[in-house]
N, CA, C and O atoms as a Maestro MAE file, in Angstrom:
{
 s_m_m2io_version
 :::
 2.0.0
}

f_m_ct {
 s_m_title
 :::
 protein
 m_atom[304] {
  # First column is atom index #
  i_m_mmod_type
  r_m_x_coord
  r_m_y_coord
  r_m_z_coord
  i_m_residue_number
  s_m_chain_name
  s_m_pdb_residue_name
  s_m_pdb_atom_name
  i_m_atomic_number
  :::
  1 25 -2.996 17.511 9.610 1 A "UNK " " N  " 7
  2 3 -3.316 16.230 9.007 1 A "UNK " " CA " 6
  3 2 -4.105 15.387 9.997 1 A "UNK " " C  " 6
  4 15 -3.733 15.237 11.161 1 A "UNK " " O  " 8
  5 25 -5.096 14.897 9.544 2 A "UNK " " N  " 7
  6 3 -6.012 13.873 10.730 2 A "UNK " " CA " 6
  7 2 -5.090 12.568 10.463 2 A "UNK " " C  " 6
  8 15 -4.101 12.340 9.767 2 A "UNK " " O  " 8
  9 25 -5.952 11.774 11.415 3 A "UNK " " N  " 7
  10 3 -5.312 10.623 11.463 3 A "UNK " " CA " 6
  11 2 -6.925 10.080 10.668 3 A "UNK " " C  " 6
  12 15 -8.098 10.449 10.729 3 A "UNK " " O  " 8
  13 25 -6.092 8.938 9.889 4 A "UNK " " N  " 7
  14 3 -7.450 7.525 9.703 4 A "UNK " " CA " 6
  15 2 -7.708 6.671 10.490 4 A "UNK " " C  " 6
  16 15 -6.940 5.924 11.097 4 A "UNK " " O  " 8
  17 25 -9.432 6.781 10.534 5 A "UNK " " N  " 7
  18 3 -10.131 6.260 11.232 5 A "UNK " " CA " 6
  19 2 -9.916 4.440 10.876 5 A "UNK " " C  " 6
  20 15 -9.167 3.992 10.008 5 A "UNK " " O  " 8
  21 25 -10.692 3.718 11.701 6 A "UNK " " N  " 7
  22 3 -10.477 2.560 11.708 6 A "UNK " " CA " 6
  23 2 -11.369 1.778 10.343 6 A "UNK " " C  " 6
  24 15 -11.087 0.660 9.912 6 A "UNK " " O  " 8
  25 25 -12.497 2.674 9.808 7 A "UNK " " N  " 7
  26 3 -13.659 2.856 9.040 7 A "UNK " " CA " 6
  27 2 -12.613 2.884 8.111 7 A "UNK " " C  " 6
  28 15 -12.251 1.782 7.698 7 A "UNK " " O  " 8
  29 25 -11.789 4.306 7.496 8 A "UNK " " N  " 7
  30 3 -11.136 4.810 6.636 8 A "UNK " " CA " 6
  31 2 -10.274 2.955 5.938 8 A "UNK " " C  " 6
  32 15 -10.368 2.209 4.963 8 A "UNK " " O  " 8
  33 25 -9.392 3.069 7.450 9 A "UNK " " N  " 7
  34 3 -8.271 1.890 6.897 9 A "UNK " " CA " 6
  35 2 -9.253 0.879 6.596 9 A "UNK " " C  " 6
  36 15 -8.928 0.581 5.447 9 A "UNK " " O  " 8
  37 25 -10.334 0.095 6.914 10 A "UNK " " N  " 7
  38 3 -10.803 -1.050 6.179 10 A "UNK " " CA " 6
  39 2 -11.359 -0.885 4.922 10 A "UNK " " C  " 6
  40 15 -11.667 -1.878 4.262 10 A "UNK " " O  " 8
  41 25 -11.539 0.312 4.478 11 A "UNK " " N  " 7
  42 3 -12.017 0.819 3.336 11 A "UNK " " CA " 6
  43 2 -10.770 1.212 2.287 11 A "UNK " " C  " 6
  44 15 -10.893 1.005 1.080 11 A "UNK " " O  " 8
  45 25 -9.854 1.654 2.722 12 A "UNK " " N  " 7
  46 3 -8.821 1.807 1.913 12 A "UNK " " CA " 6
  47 2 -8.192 0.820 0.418 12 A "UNK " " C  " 6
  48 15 -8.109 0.937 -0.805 12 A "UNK " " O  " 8
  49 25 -8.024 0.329 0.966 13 A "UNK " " N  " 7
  50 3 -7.522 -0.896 -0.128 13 A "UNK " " CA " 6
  51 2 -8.728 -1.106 -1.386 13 A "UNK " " C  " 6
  52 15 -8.339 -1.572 -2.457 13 A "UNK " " O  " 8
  53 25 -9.656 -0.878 -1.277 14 A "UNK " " N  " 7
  54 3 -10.611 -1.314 -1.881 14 A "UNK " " CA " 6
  55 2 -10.619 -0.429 -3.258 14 A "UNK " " C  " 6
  56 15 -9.929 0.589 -3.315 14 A "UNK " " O  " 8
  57 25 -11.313 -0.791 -4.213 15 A "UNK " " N  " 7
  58 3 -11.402 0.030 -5.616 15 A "UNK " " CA " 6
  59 2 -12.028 1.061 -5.439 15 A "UNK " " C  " 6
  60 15 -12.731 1.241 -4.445 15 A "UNK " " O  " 8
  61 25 -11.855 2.024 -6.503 16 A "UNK " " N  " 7
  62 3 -11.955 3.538 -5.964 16 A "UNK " " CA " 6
  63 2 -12.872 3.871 -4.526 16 A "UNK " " C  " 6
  64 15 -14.053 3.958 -4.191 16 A "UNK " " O  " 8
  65 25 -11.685 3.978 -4.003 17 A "UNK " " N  " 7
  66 3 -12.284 4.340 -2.474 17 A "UNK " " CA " 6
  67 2 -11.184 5.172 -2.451 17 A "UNK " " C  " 6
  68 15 -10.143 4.803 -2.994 17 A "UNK " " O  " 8
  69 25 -11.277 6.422 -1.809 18 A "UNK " " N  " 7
  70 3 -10.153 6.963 -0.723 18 A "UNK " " CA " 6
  71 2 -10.247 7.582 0.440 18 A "UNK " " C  " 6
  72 15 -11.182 8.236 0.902 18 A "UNK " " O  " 8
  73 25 -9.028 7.283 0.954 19 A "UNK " " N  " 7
  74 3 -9.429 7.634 2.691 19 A "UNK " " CA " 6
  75 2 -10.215 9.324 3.062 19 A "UNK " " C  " 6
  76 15 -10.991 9.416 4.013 19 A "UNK " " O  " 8
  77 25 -9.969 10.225 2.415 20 A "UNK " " N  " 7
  78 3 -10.971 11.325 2.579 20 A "UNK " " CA " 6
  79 2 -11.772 11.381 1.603 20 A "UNK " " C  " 6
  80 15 -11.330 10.422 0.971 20 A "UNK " " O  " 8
  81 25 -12.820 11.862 0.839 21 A "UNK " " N  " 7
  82 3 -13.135 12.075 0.301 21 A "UNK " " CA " 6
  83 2 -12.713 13.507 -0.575 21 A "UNK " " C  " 6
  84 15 -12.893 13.648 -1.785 21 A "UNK " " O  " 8
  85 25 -12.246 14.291 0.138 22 A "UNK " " N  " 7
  86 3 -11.391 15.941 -0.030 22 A "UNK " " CA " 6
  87 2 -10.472 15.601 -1.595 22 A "UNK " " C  " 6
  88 15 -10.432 16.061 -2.737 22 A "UNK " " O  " 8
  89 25 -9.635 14.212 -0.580 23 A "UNK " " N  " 7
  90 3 -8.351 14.091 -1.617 23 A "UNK " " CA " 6
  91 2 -8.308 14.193 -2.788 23 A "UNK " " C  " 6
  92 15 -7.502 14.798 -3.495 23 A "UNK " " O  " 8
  93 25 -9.604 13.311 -3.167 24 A "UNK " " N  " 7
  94 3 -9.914 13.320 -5.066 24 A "UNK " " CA " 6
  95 2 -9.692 14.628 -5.963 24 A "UNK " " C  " 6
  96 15 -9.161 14.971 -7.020 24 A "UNK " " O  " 8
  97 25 -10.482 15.188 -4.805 25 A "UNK " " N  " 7
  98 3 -10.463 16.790 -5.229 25 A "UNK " " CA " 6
  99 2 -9.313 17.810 -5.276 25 A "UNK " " C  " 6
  100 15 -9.083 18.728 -6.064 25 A "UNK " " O  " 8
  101 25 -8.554 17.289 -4.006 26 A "UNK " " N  " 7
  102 3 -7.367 18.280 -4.392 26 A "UNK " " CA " 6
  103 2 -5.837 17.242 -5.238 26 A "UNK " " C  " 6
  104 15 -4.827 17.684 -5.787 26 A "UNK " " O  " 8
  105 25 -6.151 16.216 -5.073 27 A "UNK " " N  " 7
  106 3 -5.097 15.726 -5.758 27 A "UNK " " CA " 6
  107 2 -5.345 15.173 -6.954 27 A "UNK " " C  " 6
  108 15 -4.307 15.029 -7.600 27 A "UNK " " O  " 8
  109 25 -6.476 14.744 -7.595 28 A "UNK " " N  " 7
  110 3 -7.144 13.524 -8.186 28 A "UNK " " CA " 6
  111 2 -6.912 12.330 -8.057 28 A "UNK " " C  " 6
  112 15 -6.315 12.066 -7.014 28 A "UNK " " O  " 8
  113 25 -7.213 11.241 -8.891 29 A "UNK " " N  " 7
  114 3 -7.036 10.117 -9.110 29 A "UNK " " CA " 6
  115 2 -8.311 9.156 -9.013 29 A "UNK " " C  " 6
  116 15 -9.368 9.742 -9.245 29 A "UNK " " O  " 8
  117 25 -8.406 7.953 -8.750 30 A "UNK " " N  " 7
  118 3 -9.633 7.448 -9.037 30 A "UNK " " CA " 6
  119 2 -9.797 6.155 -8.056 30 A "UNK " " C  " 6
  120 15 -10.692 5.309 -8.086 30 A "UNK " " O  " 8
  121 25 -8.466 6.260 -7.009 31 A "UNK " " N  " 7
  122 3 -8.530 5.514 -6.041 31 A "UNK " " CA " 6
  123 2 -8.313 4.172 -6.300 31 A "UNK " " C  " 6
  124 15 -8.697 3.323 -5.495 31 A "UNK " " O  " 8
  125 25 -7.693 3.851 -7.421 32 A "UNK " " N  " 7
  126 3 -7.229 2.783 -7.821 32 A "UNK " " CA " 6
  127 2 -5.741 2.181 -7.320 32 A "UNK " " C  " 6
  128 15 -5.544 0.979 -7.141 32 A "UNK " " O  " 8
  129 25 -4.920 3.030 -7.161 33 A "UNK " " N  " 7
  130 3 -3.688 3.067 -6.792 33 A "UNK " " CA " 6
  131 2 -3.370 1.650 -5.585 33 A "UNK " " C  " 6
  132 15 -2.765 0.635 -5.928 33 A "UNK " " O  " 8
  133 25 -3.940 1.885 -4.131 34 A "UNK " " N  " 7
  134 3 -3.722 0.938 -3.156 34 A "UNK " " CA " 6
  135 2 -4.375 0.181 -3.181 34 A "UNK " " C  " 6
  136 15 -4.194 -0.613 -2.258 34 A "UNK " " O  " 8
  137 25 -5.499 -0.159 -4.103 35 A "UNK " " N  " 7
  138 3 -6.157 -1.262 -4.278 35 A "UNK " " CA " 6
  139 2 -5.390 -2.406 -5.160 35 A "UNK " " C  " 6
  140 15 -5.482 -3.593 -4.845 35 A "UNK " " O  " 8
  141 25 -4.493 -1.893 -6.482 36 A "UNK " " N  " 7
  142 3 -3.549 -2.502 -7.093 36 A "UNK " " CA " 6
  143 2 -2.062 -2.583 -6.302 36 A "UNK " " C  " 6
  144 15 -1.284 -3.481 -6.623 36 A "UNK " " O  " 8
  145 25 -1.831 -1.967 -5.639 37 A "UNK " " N  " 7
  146 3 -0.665 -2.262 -4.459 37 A "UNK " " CA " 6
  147 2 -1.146 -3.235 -4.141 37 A "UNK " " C  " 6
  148 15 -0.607 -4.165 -4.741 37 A "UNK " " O  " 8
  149 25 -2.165 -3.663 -3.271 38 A "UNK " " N  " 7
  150 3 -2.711 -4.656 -2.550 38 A "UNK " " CA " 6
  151 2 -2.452 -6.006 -3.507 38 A "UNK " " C  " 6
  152 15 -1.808 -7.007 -3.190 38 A "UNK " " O  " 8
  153 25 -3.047 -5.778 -4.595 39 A "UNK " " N  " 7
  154 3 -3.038 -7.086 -5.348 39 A "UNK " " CA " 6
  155 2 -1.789 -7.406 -5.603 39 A "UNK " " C  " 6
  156 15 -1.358 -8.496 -5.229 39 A "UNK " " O  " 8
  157 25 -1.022 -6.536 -6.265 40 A "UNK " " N  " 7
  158 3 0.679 -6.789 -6.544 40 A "UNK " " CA " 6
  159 2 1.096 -7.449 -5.529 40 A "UNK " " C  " 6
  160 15 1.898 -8.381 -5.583 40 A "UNK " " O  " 8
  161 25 0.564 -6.993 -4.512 41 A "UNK " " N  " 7
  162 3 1.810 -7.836 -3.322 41 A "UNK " " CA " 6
  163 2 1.584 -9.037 -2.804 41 A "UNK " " C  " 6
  164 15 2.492 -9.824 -2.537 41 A "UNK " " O  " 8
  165 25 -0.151 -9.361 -2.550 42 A "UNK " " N  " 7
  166 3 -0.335 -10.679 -2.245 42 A "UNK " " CA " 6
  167 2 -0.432 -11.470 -3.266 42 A "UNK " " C  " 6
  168 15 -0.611 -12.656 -2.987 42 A "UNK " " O  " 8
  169 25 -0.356 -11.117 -4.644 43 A "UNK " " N  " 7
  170 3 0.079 -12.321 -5.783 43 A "UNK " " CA " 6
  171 2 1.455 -12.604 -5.544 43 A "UNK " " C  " 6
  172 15 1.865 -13.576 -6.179 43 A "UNK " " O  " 8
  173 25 2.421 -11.945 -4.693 44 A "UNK " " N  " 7
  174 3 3.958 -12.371 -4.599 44 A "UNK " " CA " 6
  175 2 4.182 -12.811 -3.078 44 A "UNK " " C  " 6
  176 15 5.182 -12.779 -2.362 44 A "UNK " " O  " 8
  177 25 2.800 -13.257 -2.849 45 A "UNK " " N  " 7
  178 3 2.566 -13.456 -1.527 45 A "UNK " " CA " 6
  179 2 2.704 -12.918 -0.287 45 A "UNK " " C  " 6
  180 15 2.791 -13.592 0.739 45 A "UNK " " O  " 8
  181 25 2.729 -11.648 -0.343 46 A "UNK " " N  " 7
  182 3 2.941 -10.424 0.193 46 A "UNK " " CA " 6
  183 2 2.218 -9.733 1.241 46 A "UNK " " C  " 6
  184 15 1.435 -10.431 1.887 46 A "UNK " " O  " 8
  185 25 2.329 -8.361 1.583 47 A "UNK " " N  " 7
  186 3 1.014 -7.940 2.140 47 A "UNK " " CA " 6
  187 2 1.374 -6.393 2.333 47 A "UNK " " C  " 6
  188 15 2.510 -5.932 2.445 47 A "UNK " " O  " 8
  189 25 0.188 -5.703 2.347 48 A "UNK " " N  " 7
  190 3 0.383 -3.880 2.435 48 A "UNK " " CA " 6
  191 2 -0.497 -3.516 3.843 48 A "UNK " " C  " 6
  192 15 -1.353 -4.243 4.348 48 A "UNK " " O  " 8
  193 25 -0.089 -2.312 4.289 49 A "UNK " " N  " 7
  194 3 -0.569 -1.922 5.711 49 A "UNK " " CA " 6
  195 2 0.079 -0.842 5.813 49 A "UNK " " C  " 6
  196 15 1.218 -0.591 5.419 49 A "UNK " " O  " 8
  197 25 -0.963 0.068 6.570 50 A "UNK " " N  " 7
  198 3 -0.680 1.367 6.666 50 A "UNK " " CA " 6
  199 2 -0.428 1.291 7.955 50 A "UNK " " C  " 6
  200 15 -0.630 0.179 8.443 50 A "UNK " " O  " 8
  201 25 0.094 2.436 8.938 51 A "UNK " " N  " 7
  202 3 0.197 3.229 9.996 51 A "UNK " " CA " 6
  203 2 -0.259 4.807 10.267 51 A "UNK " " C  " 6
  204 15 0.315 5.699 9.642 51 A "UNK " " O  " 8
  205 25 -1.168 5.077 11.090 52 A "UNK " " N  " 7
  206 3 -1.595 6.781 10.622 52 A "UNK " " CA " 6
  207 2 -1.852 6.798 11.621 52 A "UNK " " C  " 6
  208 15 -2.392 5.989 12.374 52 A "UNK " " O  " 8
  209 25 -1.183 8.498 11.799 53 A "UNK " " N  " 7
  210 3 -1.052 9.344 13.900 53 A "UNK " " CA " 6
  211 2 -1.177 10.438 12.670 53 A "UNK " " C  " 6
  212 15 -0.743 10.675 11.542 53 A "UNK " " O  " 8
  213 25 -2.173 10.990 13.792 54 A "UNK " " N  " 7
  214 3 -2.444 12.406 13.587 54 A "UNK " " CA " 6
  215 2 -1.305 13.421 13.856 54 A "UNK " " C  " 6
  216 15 -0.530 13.438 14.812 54 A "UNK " " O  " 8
  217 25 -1.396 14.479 12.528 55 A "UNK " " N  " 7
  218 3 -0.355 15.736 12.895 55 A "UNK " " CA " 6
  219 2 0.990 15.267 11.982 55 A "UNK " " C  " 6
  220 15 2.031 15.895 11.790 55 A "UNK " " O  " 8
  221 25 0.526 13.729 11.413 56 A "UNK " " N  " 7
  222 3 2.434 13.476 10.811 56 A "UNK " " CA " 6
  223 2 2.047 12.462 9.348 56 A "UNK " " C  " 6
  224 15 2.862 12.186 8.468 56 A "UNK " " O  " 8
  225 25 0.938 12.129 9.379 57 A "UNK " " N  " 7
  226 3 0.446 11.635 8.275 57 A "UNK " " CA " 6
  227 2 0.626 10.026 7.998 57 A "UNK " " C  " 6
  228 15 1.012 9.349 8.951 57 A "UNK " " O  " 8
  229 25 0.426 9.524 7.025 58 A "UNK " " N  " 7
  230 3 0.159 7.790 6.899 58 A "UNK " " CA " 6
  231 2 1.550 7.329 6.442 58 A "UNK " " C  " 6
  232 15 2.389 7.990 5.829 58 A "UNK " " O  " 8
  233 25 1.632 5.884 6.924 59 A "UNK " " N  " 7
  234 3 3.054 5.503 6.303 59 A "UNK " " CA " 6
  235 2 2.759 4.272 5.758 59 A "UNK " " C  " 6
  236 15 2.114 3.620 6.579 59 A "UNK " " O  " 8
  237 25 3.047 3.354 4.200 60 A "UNK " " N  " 7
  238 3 2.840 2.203 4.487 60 A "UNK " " CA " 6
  239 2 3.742 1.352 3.934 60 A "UNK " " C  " 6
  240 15 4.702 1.620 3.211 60 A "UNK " " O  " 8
  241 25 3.259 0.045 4.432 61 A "UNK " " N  " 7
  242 3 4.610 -0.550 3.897 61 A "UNK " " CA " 6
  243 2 4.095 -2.382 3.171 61 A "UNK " " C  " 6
  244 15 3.308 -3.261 3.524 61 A "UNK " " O  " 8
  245 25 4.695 -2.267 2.477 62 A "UNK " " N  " 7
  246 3 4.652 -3.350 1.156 62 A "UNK " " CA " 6
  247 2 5.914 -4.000 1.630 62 A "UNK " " C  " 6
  248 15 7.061 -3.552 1.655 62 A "UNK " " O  " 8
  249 25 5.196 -5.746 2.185 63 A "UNK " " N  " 7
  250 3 6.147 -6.366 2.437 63 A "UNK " " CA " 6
  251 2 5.903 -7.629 1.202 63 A "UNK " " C  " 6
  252 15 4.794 -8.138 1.038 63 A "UNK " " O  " 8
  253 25 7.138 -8.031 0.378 64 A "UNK " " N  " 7
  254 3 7.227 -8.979 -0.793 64 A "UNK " " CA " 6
  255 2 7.885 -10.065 -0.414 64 A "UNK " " C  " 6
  256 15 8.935 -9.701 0.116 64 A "UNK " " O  " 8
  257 25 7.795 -11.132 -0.424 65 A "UNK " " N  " 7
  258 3 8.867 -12.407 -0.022 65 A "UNK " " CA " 6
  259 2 9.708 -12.460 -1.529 65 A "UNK " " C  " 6
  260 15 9.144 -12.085 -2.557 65 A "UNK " " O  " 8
  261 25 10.933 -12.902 -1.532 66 A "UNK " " N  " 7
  262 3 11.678 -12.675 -2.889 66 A "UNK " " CA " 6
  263 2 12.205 -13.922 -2.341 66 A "UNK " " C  " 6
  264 15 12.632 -14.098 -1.200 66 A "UNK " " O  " 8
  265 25 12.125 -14.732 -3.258 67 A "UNK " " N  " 7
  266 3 13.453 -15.818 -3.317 67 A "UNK " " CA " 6
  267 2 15.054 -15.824 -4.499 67 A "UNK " " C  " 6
  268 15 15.372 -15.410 -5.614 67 A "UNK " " O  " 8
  269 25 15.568 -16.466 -3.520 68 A "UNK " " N  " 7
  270 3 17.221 -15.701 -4.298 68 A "UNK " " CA " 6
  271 2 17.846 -17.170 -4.390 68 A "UNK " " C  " 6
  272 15 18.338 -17.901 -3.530 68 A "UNK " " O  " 8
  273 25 17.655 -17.311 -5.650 69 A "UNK " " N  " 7
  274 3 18.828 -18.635 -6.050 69 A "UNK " " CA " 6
  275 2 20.356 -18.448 -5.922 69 A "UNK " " C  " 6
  276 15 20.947 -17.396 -6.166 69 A "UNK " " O  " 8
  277 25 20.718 -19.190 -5.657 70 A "UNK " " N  " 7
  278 3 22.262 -19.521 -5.292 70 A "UNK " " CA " 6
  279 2 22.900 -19.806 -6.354 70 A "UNK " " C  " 6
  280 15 22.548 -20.941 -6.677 70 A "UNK " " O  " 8
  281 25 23.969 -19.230 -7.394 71 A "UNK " " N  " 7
  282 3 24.350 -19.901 -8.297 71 A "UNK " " CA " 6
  283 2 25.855 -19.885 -8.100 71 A "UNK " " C  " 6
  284 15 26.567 -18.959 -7.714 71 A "UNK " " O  " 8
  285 25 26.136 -20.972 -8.410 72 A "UNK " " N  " 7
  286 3 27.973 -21.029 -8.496 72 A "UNK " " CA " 6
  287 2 28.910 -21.044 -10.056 72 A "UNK " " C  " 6
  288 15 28.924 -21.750 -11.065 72 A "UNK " " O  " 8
  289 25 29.448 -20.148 -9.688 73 A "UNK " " N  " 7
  290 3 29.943 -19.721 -11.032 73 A "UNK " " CA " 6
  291 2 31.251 -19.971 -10.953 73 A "UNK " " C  " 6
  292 15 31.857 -19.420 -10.034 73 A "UNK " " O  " 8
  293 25 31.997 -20.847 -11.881 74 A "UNK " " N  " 7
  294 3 33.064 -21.196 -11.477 74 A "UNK " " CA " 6
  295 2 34.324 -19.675 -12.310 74 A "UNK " " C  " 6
  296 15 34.212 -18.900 -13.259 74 A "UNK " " O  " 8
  297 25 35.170 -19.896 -11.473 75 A "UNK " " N  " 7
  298 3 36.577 -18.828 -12.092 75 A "UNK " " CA " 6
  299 2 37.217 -19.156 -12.755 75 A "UNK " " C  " 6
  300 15 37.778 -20.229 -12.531 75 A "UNK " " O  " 8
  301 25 37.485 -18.468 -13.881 76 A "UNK " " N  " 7
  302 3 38.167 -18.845 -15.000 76 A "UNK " " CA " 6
  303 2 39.612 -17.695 -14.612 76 A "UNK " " C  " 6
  304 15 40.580 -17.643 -15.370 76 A "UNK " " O  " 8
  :::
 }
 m_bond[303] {
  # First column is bond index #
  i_m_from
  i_m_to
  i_m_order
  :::
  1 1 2 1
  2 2 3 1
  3 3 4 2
  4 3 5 1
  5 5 6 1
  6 6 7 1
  7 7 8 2
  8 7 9 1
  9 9 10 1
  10 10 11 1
  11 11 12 2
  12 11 13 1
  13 13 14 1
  14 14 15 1
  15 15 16 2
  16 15 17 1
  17 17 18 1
  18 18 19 1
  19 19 20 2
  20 19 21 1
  21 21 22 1
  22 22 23 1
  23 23 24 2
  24 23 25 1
  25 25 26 1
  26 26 27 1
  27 27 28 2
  28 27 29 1
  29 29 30 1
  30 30 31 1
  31 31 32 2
  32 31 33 1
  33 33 34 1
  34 34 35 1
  35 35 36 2
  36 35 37 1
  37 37 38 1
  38 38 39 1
  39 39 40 2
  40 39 41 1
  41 41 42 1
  42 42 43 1
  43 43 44 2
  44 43 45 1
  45 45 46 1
  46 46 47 1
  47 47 48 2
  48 47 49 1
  49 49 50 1
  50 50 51 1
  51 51 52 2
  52 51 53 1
  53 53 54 1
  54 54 55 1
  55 55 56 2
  56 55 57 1
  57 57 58 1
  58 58 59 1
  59 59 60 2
  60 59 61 1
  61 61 62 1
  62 62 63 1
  63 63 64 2
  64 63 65 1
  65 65 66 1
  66 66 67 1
  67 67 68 2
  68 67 69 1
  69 69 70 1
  70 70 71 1
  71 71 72 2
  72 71 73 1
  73 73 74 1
  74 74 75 1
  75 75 76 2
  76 75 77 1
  77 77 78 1
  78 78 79 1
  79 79 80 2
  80 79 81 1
  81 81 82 1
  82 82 83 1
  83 83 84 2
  84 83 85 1
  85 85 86 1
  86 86 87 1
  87 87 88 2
  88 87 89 1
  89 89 90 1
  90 90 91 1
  91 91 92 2
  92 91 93 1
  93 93 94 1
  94 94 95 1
  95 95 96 2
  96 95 97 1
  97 97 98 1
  98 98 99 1
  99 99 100 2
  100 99 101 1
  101 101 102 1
  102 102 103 1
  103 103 104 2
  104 103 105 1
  105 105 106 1
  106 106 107 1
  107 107 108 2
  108 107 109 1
  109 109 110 1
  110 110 111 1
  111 111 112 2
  112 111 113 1
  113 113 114 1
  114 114 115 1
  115 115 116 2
  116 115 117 1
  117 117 118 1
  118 118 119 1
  119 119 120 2
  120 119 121 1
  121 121 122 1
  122 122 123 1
  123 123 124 2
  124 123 125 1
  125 125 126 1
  126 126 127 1
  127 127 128 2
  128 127 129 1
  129 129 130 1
  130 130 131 1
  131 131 132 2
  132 131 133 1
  133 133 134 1
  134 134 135 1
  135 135 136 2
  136 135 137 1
  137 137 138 1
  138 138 139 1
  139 139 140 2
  140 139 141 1
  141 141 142 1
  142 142 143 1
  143 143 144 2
  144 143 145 1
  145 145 146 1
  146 146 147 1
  147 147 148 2
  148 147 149 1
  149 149 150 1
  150 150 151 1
  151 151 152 2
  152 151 153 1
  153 153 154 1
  154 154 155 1
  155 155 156 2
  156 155 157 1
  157 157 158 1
  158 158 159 1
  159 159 160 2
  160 159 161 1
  161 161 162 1
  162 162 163 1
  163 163 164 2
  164 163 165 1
  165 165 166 1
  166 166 167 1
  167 167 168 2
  168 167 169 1
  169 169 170 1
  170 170 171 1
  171 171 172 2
  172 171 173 1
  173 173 174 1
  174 174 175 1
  175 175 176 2
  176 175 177 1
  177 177 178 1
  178 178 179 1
  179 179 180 2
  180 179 181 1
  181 181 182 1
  182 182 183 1
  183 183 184 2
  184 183 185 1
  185 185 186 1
  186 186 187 1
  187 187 188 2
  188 187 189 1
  189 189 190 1
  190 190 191 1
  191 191 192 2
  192 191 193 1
  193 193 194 1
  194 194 195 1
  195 195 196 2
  196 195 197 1
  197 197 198 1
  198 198 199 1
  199 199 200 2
  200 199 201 1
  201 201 202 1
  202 202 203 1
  203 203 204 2
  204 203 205 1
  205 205 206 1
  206 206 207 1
  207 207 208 2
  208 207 209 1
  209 209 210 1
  210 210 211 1
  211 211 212 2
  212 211 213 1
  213 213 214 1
  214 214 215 1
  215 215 216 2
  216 215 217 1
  217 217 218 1
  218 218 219 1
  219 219 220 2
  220 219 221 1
  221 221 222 1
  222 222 223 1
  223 223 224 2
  224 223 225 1
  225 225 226 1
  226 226 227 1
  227 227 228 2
  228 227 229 1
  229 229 230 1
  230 230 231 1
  231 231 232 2
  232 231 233 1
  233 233 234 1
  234 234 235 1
  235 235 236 2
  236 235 237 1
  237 237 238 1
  238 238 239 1
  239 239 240 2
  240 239 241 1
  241 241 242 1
  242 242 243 1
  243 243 244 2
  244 243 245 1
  245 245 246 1
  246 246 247 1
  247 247 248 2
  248 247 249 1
  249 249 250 1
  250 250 251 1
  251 251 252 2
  252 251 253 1
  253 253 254 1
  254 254 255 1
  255 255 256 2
  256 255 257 1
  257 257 258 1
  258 258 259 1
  259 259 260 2
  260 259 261 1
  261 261 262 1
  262 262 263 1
  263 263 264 2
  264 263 265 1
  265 265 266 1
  266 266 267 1
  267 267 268 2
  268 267 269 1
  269 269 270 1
  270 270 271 1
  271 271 272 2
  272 271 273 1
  273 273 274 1
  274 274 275 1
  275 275 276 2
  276 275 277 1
  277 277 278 1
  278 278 279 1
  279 279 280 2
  280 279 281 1
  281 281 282 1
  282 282 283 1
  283 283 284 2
  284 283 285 1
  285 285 286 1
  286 286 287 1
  287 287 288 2
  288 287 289 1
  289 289 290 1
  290 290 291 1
  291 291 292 2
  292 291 293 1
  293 293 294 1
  294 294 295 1
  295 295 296 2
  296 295 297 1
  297 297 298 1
  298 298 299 1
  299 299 300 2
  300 299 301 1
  301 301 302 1
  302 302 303 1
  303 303 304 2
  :::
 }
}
């Protein structure tokens, strides 16, 4: 497995783009996928980012802010 280039990751996110060109071919798809990750997450104010070392492959991670209301429920 190569690692992605610095080229690759700024290109990634973007509409059909993917980081090899190979991939389309052996996996399909249309490279839409992390471009709509991307959007999902910074509409929830969010953000996506990869990590990639050669020999072990890409990792990424989708961070979401969630807010959690407090409710008090009384015991009956």
């Amino acid at each position: 497995m190569a690692q992605l280039s610095d080229a690759q990751r700024a290109r990634l996110f973007e509409p059909f783009t993917q980081g090899d060109e190979s991939t389309s071919h052996k996996y399909g798809g249309t490279g839409l996928g992390l471009s709509i990750s991307k959007h999902v997450a910074e509409s929830h104010s969010g953000s996506i980012d990869v990590k990639s070392t050669a020999g072990a492959g890409s990792e990424f991670v989708v961070t979401i802010a969630t807010h959690l209301n407090h409710i008090s429920v009384p015991m009956t």
